[in-house]
C-alpha positions as CSV (number, residue, x, y, z in Angstrom):
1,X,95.8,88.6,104.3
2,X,97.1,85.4,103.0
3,X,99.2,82.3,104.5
4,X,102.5,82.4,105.2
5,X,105.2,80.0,104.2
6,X,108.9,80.5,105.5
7,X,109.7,81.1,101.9
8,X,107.6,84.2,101.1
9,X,109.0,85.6,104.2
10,X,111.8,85.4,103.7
11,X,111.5,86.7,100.3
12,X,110.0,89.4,101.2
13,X,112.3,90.7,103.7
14,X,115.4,90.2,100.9
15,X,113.8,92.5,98.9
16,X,112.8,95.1,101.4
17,X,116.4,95.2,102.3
18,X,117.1,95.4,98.8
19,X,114.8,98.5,98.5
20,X,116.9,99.9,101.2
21,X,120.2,99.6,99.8
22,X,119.6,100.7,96.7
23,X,121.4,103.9,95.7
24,X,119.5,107.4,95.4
25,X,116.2,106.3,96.6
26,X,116.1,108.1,99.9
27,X,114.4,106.2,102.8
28,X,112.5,108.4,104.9
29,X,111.6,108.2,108.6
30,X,108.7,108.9,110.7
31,X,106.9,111.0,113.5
32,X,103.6,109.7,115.4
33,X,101.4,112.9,115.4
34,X,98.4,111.3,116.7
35,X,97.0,108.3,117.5
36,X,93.5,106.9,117.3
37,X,91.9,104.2,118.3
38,X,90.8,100.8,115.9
39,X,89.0,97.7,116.0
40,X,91.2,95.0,117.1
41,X,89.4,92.5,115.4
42,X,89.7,94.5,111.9
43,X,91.9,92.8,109.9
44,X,92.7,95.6,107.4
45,X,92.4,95.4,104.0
46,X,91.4,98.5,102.2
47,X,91.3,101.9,104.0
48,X,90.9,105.0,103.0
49,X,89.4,108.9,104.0
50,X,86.8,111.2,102.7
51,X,84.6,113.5,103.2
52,X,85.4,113.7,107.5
53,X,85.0,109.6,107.4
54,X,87.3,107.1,107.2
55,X,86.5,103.6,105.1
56,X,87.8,100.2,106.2
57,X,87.2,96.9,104.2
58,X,88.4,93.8,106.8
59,X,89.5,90.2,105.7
60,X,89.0,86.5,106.6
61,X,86.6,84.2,105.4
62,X,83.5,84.9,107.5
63,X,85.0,88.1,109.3
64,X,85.4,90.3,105.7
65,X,83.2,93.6,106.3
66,X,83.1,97.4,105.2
67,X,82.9,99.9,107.5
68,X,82.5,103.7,108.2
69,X,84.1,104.9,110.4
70,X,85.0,107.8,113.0
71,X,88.2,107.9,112.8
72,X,88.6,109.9,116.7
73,X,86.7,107.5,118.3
74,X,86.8,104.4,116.4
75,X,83.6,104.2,116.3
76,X,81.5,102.2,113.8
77,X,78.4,104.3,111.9
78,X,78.0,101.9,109.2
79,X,78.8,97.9,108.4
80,X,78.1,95.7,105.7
81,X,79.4,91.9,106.2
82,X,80.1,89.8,102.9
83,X,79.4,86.2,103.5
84,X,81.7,83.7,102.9
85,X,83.3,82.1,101.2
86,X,84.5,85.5,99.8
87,X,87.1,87.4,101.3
88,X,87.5,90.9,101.3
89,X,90.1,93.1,100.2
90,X,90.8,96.5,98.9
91,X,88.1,99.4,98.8
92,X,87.8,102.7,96.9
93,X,84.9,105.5,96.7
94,X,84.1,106.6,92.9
95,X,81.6,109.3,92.7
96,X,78.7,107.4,94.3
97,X,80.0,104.1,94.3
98,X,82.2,101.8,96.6
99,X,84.3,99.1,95.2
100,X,85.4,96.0,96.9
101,X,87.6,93.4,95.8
102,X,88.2,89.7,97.1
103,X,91.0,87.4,97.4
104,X,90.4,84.8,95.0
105,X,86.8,84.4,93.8
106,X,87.8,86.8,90.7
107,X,84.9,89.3,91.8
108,X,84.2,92.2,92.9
109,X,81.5,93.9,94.5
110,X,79.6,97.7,93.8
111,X,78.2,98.9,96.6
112,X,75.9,102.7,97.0
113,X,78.4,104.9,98.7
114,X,76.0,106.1,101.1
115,X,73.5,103.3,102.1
116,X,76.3,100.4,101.2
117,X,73.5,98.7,99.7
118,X,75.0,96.2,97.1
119,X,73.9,97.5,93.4
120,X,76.2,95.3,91.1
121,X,79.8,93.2,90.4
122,X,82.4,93.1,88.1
123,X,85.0,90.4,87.2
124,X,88.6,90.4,87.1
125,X,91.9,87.6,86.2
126,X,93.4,86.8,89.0
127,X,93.7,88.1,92.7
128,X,92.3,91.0,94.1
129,X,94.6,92.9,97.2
130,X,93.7,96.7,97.2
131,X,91.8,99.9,95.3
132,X,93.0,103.5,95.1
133,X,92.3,106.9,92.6
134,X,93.7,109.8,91.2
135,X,90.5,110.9,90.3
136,X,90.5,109.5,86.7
137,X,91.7,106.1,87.3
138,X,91.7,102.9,89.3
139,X,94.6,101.4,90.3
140,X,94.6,98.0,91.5
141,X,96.8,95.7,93.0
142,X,97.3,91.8,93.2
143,X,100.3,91.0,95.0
144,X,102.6,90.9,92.3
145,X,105.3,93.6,91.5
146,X,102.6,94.8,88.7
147,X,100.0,97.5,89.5
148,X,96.7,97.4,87.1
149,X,95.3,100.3,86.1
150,X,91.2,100.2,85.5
151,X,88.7,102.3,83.8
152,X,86.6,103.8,86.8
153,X,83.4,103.5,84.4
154,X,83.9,99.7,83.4
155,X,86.4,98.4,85.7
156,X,88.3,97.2,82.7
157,X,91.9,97.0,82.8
158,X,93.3,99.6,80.3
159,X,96.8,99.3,81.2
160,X,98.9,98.6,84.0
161,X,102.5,99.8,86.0
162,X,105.1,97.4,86.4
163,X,107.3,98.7,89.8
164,X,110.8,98.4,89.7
165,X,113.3,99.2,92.1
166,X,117.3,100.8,91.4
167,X,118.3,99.0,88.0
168,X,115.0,97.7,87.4
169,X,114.1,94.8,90.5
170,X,110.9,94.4,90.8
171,X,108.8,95.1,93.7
172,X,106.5,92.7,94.7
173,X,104.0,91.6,97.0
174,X,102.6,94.8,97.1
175,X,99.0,95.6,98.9
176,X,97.0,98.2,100.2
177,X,97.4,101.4,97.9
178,X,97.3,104.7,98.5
179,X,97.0,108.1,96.2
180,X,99.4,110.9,97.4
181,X,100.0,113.8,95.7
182,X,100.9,112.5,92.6
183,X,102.6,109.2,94.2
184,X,100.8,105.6,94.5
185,X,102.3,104.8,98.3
186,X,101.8,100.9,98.5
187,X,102.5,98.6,102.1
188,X,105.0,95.7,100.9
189,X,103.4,92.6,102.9
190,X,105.8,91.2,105.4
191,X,107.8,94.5,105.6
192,X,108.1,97.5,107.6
193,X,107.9,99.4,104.1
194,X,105.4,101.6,102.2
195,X,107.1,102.2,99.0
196,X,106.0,105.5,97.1
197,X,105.5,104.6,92.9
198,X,105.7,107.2,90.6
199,X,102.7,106.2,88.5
200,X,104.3,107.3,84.9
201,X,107.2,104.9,85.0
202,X,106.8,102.5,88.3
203,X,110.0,103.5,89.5
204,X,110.1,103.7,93.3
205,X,111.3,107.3,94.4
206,X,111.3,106.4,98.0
207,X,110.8,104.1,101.0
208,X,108.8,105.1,104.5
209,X,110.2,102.7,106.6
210,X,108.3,102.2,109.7
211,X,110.0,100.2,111.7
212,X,109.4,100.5,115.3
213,X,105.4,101.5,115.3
214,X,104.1,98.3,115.4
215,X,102.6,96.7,118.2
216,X,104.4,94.5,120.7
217,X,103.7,91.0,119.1
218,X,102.9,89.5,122.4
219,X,100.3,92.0,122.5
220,X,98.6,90.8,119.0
221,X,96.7,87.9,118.4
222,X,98.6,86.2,115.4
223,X,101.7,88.7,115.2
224,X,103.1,86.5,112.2
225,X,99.5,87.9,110.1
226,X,98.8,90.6,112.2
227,X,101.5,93.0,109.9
228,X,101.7,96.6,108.9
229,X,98.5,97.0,106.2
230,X,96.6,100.1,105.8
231,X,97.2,104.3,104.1
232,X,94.7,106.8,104.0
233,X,95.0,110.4,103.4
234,X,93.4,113.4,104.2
235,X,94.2,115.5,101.1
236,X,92.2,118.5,102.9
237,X,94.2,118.3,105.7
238,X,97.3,116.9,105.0
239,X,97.2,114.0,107.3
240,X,98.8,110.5,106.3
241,X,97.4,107.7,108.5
242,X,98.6,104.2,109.0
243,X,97.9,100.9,110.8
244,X,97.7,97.4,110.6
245,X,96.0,94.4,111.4
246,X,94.3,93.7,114.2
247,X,96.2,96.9,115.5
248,X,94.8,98.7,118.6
249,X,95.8,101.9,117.1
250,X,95.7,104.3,113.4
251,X,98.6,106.4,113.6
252,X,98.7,110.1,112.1
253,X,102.5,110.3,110.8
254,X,104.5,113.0,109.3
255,X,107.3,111.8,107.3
256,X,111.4,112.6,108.6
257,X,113.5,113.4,106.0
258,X,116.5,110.4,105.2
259,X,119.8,110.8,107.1
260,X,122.2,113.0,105.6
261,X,125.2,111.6,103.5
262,X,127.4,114.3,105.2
């Protein structure tokens, strides 16, 4: 999504061990149910599942698209680029709408759900990373340790969730978001880690940490950007899917419960 320098990095990976060794949020494992195949050249931004289809926004200046997509083939029904010099980010379906944020132009684009034909914008302060809903509200985040919270009918922010960690560290760089029963699940960037929010007081109640499932960086094209990026869940059927970047694979995961204390 964004350039790295050595310091972010590192930052980042202080406070994902941070996360870790906090006390009482339990840290949960995972199980590969199923894999699927993806675009190698998607760099994933937004993602997300409905209605038997999964929806993929992909970044870069030039390379940003949003796709439909089936998610046991790979295959691609439907595309729409955006031309540069925006770069796309986070996605989310609202009745008969799509949403789709950018980087840093401050915009964001409305799109018809089913053709993807463009039918308006909306502005924002700020960066755009990633989109999801409960149904009544937008969240939105922008790489900070803050989560916005937008009218669906306006895009207006009405409010936002500040995420804190154990006695109250916040949690930053956080991207692609995720509604799960009850729980905004957001990747941290950089980290092996999607952190699970509870929306009504930004505390994080628990860590995935999915260490281990990505791909061999020799394997990847630019393993230092090529990082773990991407939730979508299939309410209907329970199923909790993850990938990355430029990843060869979506992975259908069922969460392991954290080690035992005794």
């Amino acid at each position: 999504m964004k350039r790295i320098t050595r310091l972010l990095v590192l930052l980042a990976l202080v406070l994902a061990s941070s996360a870790h060794a906090q006390a009482g949020i339990p840290i949960y494992g995972y199980k590969v149910v199923r894999t699927y195949p993806h675009d190698t050249s998607a760099y994933t931004e937004g993602f997300f599942y409905l209605n038997g289809y999964l929806y993929e926004s992909t970044g870069t200046e030039g390379q940003s698209t949003i796709r439909k997509i089936d998610l046991a083939t790979g295959k691609v029904l439907q595309k729409v680029d955006l031309p540069p010099p925006d770069y796309g980010e986070g996605i989310v379906a609202w009745k008969n709408r799509l949403f789709q944020l950018t980087w840093q132009s401050q915009r964001g684009y409305i799109y018809d759900l089913n053709s993807f034909k463009r039918v308006g914008t909306f502005d924002y302060p700020g960066e755009g990373w990633a989109l999801t809903t409960d149904g009544k509200h937008i969240y939105m985040s922008d790489g900070t340790a803050t989560i916005r919270v937008l009218d669906p009918n306006t895009l207006k922010q009405t409010g936002k969730i500040d995420v804190t960690a154990g006695e109250g560290n916040p949690v930053i760089n956080l991207n692609e978001l995720e509604w799960v029963k009850g729980l905004i699940y957001a990747n941290v960037w950089l980290t092996q880690n999607i952190v699970q929010i509870d929306p009504s007081n930004g505390k994080v109640v628990g860590v995935i940490n999915l260490t281990g499932l990505a791909p061999d960086p020799q394997t990847l094209s630019d393993p230092s950007n090529d990082v773990l990026n991407g939730i979508a869940y299939d309410a209907k059927r329970d199923r909790l899917l993850v990938t990355g970047k430029r990843w060869p694979s979506i992975y259908e995961i069922k969460l392991t419960p954290p080690p035992s204390d005794h």
